[in-house]
C-alpha positions in Angstrom: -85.8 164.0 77.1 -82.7 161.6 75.5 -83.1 161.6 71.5 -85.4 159.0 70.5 -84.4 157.1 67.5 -87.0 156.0 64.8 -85.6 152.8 65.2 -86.8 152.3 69.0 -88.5 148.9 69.1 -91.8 148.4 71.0 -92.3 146.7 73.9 -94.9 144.3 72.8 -92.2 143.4 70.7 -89.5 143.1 73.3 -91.5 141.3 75.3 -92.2 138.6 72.6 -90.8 134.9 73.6 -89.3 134.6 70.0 -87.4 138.3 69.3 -86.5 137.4 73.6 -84.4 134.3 72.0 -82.9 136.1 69.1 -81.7 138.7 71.4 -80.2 136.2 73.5 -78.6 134.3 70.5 -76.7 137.8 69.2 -78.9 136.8 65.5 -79.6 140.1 64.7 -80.2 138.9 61.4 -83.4 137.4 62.9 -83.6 140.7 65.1 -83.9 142.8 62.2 -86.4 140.5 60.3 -88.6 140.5 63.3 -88.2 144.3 63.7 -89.2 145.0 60.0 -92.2 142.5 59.7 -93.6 143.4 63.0 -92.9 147.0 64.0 -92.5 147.7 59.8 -88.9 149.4 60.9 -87.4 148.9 57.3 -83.8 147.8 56.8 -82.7 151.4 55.4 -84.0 152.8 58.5 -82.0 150.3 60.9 -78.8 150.5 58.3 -78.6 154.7 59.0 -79.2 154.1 62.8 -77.1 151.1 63.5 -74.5 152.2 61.2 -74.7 149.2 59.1 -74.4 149.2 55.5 -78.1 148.7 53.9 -76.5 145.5 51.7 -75.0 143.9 55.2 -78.5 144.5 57.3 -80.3 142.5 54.3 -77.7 139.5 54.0 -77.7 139.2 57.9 -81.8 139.4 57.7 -81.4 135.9 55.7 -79.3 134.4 57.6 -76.1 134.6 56.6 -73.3 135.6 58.7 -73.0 137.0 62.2 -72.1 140.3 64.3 -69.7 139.7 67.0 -67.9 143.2 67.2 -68.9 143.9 71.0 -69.0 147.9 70.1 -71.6 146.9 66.8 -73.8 145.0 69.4 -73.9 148.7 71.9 -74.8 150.5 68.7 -77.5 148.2 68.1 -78.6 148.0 71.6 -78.9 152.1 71.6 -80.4 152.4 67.8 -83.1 150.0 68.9 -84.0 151.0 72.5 -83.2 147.5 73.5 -82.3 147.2 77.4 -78.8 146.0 78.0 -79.4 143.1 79.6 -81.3 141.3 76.8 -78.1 140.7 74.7 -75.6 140.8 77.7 -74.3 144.3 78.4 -74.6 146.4 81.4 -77.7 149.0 81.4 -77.7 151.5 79.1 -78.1 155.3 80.4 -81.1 156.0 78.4 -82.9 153.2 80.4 -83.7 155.0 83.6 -85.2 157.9 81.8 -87.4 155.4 79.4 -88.4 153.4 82.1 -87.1 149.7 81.1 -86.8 148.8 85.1 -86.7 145.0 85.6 -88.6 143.4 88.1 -86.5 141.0 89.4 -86.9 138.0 92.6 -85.7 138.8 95.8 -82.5 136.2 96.6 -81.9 135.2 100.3 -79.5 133.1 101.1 -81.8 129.8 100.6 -82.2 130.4 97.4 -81.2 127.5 95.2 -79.4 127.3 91.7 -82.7 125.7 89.8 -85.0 128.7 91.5 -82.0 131.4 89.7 -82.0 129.5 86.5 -85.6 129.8 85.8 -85.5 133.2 86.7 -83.2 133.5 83.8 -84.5 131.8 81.2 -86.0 134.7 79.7 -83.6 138.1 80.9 -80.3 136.6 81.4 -78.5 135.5 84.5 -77.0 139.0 84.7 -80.7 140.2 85.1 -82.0 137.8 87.7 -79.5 138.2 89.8 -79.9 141.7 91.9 -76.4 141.3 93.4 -74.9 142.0 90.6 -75.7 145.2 90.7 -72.2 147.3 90.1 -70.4 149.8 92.8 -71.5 153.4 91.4 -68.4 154.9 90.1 -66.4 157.9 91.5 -66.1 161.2 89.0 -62.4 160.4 89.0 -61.4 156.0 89.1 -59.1 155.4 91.8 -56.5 152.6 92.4 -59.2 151.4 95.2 -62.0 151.9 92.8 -60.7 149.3 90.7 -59.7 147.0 93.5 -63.1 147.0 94.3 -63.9 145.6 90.9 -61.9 143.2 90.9 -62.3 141.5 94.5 -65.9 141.8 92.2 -65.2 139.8 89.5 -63.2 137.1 91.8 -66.5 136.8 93.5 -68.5 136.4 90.2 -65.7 133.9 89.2 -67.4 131.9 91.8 -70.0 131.5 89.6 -67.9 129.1 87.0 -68.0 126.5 89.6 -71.2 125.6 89.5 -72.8 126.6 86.4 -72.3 126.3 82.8 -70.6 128.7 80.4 -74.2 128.7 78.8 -75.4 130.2 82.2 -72.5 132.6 82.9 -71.7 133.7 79.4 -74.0 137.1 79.9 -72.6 137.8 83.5 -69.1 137.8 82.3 -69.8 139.6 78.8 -71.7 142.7 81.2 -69.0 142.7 83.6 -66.2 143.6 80.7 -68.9 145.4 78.6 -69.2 148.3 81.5 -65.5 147.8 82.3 -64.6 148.5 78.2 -67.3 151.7 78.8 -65.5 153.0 81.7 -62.3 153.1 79.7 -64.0 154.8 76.9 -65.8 157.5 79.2 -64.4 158.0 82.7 -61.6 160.1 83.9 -58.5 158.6 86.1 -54.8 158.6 86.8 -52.1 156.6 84.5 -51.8 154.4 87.1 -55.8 153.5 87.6 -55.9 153.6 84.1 -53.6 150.7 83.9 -54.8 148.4 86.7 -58.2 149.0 84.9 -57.0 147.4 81.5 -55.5 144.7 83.4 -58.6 144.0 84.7 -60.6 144.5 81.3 -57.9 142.0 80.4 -59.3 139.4 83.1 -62.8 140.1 82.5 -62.4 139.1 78.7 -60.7 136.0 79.4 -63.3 134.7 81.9 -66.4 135.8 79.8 -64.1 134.1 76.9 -64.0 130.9 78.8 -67.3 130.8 79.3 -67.7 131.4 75.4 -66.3 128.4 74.9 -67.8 126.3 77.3 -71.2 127.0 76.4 -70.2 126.2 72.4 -69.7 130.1 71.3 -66.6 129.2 70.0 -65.9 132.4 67.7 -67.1 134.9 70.6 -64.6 133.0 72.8 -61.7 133.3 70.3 -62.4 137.6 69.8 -62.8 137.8 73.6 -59.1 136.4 73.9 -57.4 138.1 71.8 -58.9 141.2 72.9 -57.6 140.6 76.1 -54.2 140.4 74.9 -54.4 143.5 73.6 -55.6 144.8 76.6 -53.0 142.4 78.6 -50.5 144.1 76.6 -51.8 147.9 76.6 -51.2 147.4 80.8 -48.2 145.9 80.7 -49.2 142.6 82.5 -47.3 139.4 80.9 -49.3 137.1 83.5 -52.3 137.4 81.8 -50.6 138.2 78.1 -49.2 134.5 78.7 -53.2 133.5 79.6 -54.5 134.9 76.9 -52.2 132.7 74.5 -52.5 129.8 76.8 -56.8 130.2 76.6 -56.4 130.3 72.7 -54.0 126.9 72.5 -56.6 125.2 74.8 -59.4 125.5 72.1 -56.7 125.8 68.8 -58.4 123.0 66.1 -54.8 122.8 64.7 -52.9 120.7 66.9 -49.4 122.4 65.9 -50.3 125.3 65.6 -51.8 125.0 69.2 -48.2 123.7 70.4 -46.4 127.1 69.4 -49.9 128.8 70.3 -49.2 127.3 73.8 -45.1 127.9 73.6 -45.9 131.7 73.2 -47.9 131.5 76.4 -44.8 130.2 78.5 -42.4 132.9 76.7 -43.6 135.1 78.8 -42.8 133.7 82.5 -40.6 135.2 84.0 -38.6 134.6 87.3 -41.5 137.0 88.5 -44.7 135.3 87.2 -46.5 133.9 90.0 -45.9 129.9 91.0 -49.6 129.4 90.0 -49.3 131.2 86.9 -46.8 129.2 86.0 -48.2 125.7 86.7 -50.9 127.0 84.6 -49.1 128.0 81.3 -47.0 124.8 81.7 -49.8 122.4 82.2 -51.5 124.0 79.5 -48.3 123.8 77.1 -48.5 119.8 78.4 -52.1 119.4 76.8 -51.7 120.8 73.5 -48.4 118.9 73.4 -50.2 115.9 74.2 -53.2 116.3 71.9 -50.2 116.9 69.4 -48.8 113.3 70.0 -45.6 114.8 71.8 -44.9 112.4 74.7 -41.4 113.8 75.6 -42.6 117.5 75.4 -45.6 116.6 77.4 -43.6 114.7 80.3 -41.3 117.9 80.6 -43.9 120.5 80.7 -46.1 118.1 83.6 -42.6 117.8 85.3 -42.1 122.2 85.2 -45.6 122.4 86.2 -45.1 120.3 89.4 -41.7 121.9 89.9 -43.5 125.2 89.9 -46.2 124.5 92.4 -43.6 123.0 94.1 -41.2 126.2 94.9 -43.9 128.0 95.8 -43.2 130.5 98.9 -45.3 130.4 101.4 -47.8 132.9 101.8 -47.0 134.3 98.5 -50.2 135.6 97.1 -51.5 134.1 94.0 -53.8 135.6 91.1 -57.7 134.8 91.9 -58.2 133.2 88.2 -55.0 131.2 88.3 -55.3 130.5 91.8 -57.0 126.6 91.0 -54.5 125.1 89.8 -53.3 123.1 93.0 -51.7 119.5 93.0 -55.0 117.5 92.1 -56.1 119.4 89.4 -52.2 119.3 87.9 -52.7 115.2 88.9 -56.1 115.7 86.5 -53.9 117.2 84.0 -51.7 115.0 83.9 -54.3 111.6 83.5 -56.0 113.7 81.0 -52.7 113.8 78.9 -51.5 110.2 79.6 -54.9 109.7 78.4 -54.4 111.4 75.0 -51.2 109.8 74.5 -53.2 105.9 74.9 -50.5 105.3 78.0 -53.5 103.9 80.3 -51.1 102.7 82.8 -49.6 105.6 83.9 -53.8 107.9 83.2 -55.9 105.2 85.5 -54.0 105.3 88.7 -53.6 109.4 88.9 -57.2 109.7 87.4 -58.8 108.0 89.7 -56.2 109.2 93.0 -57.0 112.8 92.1 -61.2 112.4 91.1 -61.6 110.2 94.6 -60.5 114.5 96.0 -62.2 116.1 93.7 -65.7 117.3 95.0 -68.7 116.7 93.2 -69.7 119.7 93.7 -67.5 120.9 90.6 -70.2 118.6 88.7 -69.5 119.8 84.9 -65.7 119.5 85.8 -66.4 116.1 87.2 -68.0 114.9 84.5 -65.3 116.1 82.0 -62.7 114.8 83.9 -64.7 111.1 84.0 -64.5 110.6 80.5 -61.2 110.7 80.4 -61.0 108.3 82.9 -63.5 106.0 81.3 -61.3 106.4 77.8 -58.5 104.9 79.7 -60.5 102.0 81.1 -61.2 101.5 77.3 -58.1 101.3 75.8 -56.6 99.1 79.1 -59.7 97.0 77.8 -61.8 97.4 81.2 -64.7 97.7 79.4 -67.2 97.2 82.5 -65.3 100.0 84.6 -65.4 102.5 81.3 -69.5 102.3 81.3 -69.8 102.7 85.2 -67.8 106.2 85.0 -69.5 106.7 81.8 -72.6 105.9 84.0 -71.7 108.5 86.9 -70.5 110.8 84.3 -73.6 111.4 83.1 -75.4 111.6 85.9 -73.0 115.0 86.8 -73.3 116.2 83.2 -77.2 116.3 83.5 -78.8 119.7 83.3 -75.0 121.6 83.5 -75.1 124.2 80.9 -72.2 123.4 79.2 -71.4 121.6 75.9 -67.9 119.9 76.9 -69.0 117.3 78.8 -71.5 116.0 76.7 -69.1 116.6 73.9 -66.9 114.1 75.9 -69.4 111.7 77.1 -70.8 111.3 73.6 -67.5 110.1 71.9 -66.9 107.7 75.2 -70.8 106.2 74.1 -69.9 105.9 70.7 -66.7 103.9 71.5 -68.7 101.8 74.0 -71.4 101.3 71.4 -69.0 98.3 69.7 -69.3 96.6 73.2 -72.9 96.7 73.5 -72.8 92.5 74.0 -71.8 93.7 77.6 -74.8 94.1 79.9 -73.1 97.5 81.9 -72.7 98.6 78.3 -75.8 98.0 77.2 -77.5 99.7 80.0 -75.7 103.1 80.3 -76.2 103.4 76.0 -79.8 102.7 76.9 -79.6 105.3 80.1 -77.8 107.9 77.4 -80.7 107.3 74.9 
């Protein structure tokens, strides 16, 4: 038998709607409330086990402040016999001998995204989906072992295309999670060892991206800079320079989001790939323009282009900065005109590109809409800004991510003092 810890949790309890939804939230201040008034596990108890300090266990259990250290949330996990999957991390190995098997739905290839998502609402994506079931690891990690994982995680980066960070958050987080615990516990070469923290590097970024997409702004900002250390542990500048790059994109401080951004294209290279490079550039263009830097913006656009531009044939790109093509630069580059109030040069790209851009992408539709409909605003097209408001919306509904409503909301709020206009009037009503 595995050591049982005092601490183990019930499973009426696990299987309670409202501990469910504190485990999903990461509140273990809530977690440890519930686990004291209704299994009567005191604080003490879970302070020795989690390896907490008693005083920190009792301010978290009223609500004040958060853990977000991804080895605190393991400990917890073990301490409390709660299955990984219920606060995103891969299974635990106690879970096959204690018998916390998930039943989960069979998926065919008919199986469509609202059928998934309601599967999910109470486990986690990560659990409803039986795909996502990880290669069983050799004793020793190979080069190939690790190639394996990540023609993986290209595959779950799929995923981002459809849904919401507030869908995909847990898949990503369980992906890097057992990546982290292969590092800490498996045996391989130098070189595996390497090509695995590149990829823990990867992995941290995309479950950081979808961080911040779903609003989990401070799990987003750890995530990054964890995989800059683990960028920088392998040696790989092309996803060092991401890592800064992700950070600029979600920096409140506009300046400090321009040097942020700056770092990230320190570290091309006349070997970083033409992608990568169209990335960090366009990305140093955004926070530029955000910043009010017209000139700097322009040249940045203009190196991005340039870099798609040269790029040799055949010459195989990154999977996660593989995306960046010539109509989402175009979408970059409206997006900054927009910023910068130049609504002249924002409308006619805006609209050239998002005529290509498929609405299957629906979140990144919508986003990319209310920037078009801020241009229409300030060029004083007031009817045309609440028809893309208007389609906007409709793309945004039921996507699982907080940026486009973030978006739409300050575009309604501008319409708001045109509400004499009957195409205003009707999309604030639609909105409502």
């Amino acid at each position: 038998m595995t050591y049982q810890p005092p601490t183990a949790l019930p499973r009426n309890l696990l299987e309670d709607e409202e501990f469910q939804r504190a485990l999903a939230d990461h509140d273990f201040g809530r977690v440890f409330r519930l686990a004291r008034d209704r299994a009567g596990i005191t604080y003490s108890r879970i302070a020795a086990e989690c390896d907490i300090k008693p005083e920190r266990v009792g301010t978290l259990a009223r609500g004040k402040g958060r853990i977000t250290s991804f080895g605190k949330i393991v400990q917890i996990a073990d301490a409390l016999r709660v299955p990984g999957h219920m606060v995103g991390l891969a299974p635990r190995p106690w879970e096959a001998e204690e018998g916390h098997g998930l039943v989960t739905p069979s998926i065919g290839p008919t199986l469509r995204r609202r059928t998934v998502l309601q599967a999910a609402t109470s486990t986690g994506l990560a659990a409803a989906l039986p795909a996502l079931h990880r290669p069983k690891a050799p004793a020793r990690i190979t080069a190939g072992y690790v190639q394996q994982l990540r023609q993986r995680t290209a595959r779950l980066r799929r995923l981002d295309e459809i849904l919401g960070g507030g869908d995909t958050y847990r898949v990503y987080l369980a992906e890097y999670q057992a990546t982290k615990r292969l590092l800490r516990e498996a045996s391989f070469t130098e070189q595996s060892r390497r090509r695995l923290q590149s990829l823990l590097a990867e992995q941290a970024q995309q479950a950081g991206w979808a961080a911040f997409d779903g609003g989990r702004h401070a799990d987003a900002t750890a995530l990054y800079e964890e995989s800059k250390d683990a960028a920088r542990e392998a040696g790989d500048s092309d996803l060092l320079g991401n890592g800064f790059a992700f950070l600029a994109y979600q920096t409140a401080d506009r300046n400090e989001a321009v040097e942020i951004a700056a770092a990230s294209c320190a570290t091309i290279t006349p070997a970083t790939p033409a992608s990568v490079q169209a990335l960090l550039h366009e990305r140093m263009a955004w926070a530029c323009a955000v910043a009010n830097q017209p000139d700097l913006t322009e040249r940045s656009l203009d190196a991005a282009r340039a870099a798609l531009a040269a790029t040799p044939k055949g010459e195989p790109q990154p999977d996660w900065a593989v995306w960046v093509d010539p109509v989402e630069l175009d979408i970059m580059t409206g997006r900054c005109w927009t910023e910068l109030r130049r609504p002249l040069r924002a409308v006619p790209v805006l609209r050239r590109a998002l005529a290509a851009y498929s609405d299957h992408n629906a979140r990144d539709k919508a986003l990319y809409l209310s920037w078009l409909a801020s241009s229409y605003l300030t060029a004083g097209e007031v009817e045309e800004a609440a028809r893309v408001t208007g389609r906007a919306l409709d793309l945004a509904s039921g996507v699982a991510s907080v940026r486009p409503q973030q978006r739409i909301a300050l575009v309604l709020n501008q319409l708001r003092a045109h509400e004499s206009v009957a195409a205003v009037r009707e999309v604030l009503q639609r909105a409502a």
